[in-house]
N, C-alpha and C positions, 0 to 999 in steps of 0.2 A: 621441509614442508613446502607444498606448491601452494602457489597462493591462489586464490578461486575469486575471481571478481563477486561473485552472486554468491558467497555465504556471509556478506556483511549485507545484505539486502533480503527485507523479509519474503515469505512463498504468503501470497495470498489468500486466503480462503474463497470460495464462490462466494458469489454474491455482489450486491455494489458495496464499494471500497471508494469513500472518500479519502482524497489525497490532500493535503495541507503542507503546502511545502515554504521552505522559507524563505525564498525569493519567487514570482510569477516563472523565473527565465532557469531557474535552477532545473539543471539535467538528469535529477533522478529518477521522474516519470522516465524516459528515456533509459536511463539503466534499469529500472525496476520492469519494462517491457523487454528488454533485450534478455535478462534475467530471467522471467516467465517462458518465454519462446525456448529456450534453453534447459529448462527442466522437464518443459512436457512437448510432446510430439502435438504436432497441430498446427495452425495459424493464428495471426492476431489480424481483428479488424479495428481499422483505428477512423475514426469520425472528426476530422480536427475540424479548429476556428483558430484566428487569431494566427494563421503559422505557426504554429505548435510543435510542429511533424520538421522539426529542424535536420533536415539529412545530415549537418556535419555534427550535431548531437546523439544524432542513432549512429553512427560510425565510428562517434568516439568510441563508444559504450561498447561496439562489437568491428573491431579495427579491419577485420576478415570479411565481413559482411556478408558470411555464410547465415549465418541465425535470421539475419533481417528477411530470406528468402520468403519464409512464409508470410513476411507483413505486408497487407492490402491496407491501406491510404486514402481516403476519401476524403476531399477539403470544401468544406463550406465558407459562403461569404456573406450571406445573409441570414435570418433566422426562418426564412420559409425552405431553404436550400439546406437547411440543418436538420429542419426537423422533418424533414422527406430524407434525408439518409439515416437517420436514427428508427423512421419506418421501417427502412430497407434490411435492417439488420435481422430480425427472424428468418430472412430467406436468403440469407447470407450466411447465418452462424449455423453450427452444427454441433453433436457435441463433445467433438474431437477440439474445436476451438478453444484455444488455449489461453487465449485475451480479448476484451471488449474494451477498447482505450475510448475515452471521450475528454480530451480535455478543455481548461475554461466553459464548462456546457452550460451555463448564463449567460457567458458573454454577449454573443450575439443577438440575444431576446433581450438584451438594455438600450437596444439600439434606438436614440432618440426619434429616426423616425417610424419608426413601428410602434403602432395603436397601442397604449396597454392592456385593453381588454384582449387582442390580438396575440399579444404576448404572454400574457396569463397563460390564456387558451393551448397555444403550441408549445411552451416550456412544460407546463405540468401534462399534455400528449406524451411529450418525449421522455418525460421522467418515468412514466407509465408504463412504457415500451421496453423501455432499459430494465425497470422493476421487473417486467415480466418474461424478459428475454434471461437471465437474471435466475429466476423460479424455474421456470421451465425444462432450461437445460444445463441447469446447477455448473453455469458459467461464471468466472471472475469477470466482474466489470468494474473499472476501474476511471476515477474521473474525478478531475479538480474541478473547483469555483473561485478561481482568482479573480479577485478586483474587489470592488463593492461588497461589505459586506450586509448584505437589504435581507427581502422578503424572498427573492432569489436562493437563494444563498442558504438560508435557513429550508425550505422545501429540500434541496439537496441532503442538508443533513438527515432531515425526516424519513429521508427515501433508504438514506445508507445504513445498510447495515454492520458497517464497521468506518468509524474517523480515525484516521493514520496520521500521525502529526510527525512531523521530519523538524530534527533541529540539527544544525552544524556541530559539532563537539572539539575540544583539539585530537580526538581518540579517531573520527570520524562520525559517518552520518547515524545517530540517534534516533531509533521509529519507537515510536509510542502509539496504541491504540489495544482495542478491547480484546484482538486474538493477535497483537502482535507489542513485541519489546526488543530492545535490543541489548541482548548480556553479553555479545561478545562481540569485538575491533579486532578484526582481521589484516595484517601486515605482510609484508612481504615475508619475511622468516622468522615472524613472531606474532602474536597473539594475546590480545586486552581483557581479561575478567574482568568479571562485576560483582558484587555482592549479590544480587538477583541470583547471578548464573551460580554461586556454591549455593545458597538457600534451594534451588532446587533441585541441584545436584543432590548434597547431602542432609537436609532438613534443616532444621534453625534447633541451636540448643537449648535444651531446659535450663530456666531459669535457676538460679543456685538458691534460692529460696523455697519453689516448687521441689527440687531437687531434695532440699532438706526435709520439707515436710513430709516426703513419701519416704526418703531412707532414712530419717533420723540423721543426728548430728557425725560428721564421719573423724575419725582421728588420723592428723596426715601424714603421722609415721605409718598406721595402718593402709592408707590410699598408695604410700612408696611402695611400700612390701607386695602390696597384694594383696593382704589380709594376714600374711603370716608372721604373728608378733607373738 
């Protein structure tokens, strides 16, 4: 068996896609982009804050740095600077585009010295943009809210249409969210089931009590045979 980095990492639906990961600095955003670029032809635009857009994190994740070709990079340091590139993205995105990465996209609108009225104003602009970039052109956009968990933070959730929560496992990394799960740990020459992954595989068995009530009580010389007693 070859082993596939990106079949232990889920395929996103369109849409905004909250990310909850379990450290701020953990590199999954980072494989979970490198992953997307790799399944579908296109580009990723990526809107960062905070350094996010870690080059030796996206390298890890694609050692070749073939994949990365299509990633465009945009780094803000303020939140007026942020929410003029999250503008920018309609006449950037197309709908060949294959990712709309934005991460920590709070952060910079907590910024003490910016107004809060101020802040309001251009966070929920940009959440607007994202929602309807999003709609539009039945795009994956994808975006953490690390730090603070406020009034921030909460608008995020409201906006997403799906919370992905990521937890470390000894199997590997664990997603959970509304169109995504993880029933299978991918190894190098081996492979982790889950209980999830046979219930869907083969359905869940009937109860031996329901069982009885529809066939009557069964005799278990006759269940060895076959019936033929």
């Amino acid at each position: 068996m070859t082993y596939d980095s990106t079949q232990e990492l889920p395929t996103l639906d369109p849409g905004v896609t909250l990310l909850r990961r379990p450290d701020p600095r953990d590199a999954v955003l980072h494989r979970l982009v490198v992953a997307a670029l790799r399944r579908r032809d296109g580009g990723a635009l990526w809107v960062d804050a905070r350094n996010e857009a870690s080059t030796a994190a996206l390298y890890a994740a694609d050692p070749a740095g073939r994949t990365l070709d299509g990633l465009r990079v945009a780094r803000a340091f303020t939140a007026y600077q942020h929410h003029e590139l999250v503008r920018s993205l309609p006449g950037r995105a197309t709908p060949r585009t294959a990712l709309v990465v934005v991460p920590r996209l709070p952060s910079l609108y907590r910024d003490p010295d910016l107004p809060e009225a101020a802040a309001d104003r251009l966070f929920d602009a940009s959440l607007a943009v994202l929602r309807e970039l999003a709609d539009a052109l039945d795009v994956r956009v994808l975006v953490t809210a690390d730090g603070a968990d406020d009034g921030l933070t909460d608008r995020v959730r409201e906006a997403a249409d799906d919370e992905v929560v990521v937890r470390r496992t000894g199997m590997g990394l664990a997603f959970e969210g509304d169109s995504v799960r993880s029933d299978v740990y991918w190894h190098d020459d081996w492979w982790q089931t889950t209980i999830p992954y046979w219930v869907e595989l083969c359905g869940v068995a009937p109860d031996d009590a329901d069982a009885m009530a529809a066939d009557g009580p069964r005799d278990p010389l006759q269940s060895w045979l076959g019936g033929a007693v």
